[in-house]
N, C-alpha and C positions, 0 to 999 in steps of 0.2 A: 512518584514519578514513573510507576512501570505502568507498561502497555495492559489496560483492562482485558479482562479473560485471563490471564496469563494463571497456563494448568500445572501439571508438573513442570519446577522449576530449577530442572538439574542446574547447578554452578550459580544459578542466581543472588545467591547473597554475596558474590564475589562486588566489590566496590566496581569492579570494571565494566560488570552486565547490569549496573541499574545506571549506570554514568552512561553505557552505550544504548541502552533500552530510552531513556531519556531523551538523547539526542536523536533516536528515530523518530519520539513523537515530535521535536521543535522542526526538524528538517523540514526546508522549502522544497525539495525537489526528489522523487527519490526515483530510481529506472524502475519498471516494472516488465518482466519477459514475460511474456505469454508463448503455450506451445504454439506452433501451425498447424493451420488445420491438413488433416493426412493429403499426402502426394505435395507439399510445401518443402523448397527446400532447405530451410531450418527457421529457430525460434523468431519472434518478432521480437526488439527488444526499443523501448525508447523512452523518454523521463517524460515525468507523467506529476501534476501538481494533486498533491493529496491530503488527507487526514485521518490521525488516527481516534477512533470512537467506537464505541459500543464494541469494545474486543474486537475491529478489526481496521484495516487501510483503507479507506474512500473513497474512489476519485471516479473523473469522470474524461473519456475518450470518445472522438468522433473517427480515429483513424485505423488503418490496418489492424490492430489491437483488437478494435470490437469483433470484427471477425474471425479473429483466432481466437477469441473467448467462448465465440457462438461454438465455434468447433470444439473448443478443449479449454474447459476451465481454469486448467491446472496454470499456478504463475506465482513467480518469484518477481518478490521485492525487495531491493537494497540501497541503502544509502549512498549517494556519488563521492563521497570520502574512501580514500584508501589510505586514510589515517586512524581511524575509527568504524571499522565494519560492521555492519548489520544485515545480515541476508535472513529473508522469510517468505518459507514455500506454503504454497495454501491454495486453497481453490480459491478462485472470484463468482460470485455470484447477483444476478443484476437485479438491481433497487429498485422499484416500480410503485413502491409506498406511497403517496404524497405528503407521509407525514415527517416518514423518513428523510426524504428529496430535500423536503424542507428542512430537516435536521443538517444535513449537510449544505446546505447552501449556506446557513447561519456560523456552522464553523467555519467553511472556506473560504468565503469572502474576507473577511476581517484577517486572514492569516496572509493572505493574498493584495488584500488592496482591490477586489475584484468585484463585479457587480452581477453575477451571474444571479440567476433565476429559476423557477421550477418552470416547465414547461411542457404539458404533454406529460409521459413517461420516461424524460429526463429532465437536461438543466439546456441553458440557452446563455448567451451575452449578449449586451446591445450590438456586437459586432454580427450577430446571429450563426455565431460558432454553436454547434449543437451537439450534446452526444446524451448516450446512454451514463446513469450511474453504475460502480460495480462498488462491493464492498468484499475484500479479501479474506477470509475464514483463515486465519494463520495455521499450520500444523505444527510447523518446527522452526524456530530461529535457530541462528548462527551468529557470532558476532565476536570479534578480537579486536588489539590496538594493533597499527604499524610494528611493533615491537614483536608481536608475538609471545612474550616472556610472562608465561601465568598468566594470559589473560584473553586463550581460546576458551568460552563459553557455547552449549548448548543452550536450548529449551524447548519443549514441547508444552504446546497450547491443551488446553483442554475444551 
């Protein structure tokens, strides 16, 4: 049930970090902050439908996002639960594979309900919503329960 890649796994055999590592990958929804790009007056932040595969976070944006990505990579992910936390900083970097594209479209549709398609050097809908893919390279998770008691966890990816 843990997140593929996953490198040095400080606290990891704790029951808490594969119970919370778990629930990142089933999550429907997770925010994603990208920085701004320089002279912006701060982060962009907004949830974002995604998946987790081949050792990183998937998804795909048509909005203010992609351009603070073009400018600065750098972006945290975390789940919309403040019962259950999982934050993961990493860079994004954009999908332009077609074999890849099509790898994500096959897991996100079905998780989704959704009909999206490869298109170009992204993905598309019948509603002809369009954006770039990006896949997140993890560096470091973070993750605890509401409680906080024994069950702040690190990890670093490898």
């Amino acid at each position: 049930m843990a997140l593929p890649g996953l490198g040095n796994r400080s606290g990891f055999d704790r029951p808490c970090g594969v119970k919370k590592l778990g629930r990142a990958q089933g999550s429907r929804r997770e925010p994603a902050r990208g920085a701004p790009p320089e002279g912006a007056s701060g982060p962009h932040t907004r949830p974002v439908w995604g998946v987790w595969r081949d050792g990183g976070f998937w998804f795909s944006t048509g909005s203010q996002a992609r351009r603070n990505l073009e400018a600065n990579a750098a972006i945290t992910v975390h789940l919309e639960s403040g019962e259950e936390v999982v934050i993961v900083e990493g860079v994004a970097e954009r999908v332009m594979d077609l074999d890849a594209l099509r790898r994500f479209v096959e897991a996100y549709n079905p998780k989704y309900g959704w009909n999206s398609f490869v298109e170009g050097d992204g993905v598309s809908d019948p509603d002809g919503n369009a954006g770039p893919v990006y896949v997140v390279h993890p560096r470091v998770g973070f993750g605890w329960t509401r409680d906080l008691e024994g069950t702040a966890t690190r990890w670093t990816f490898a």
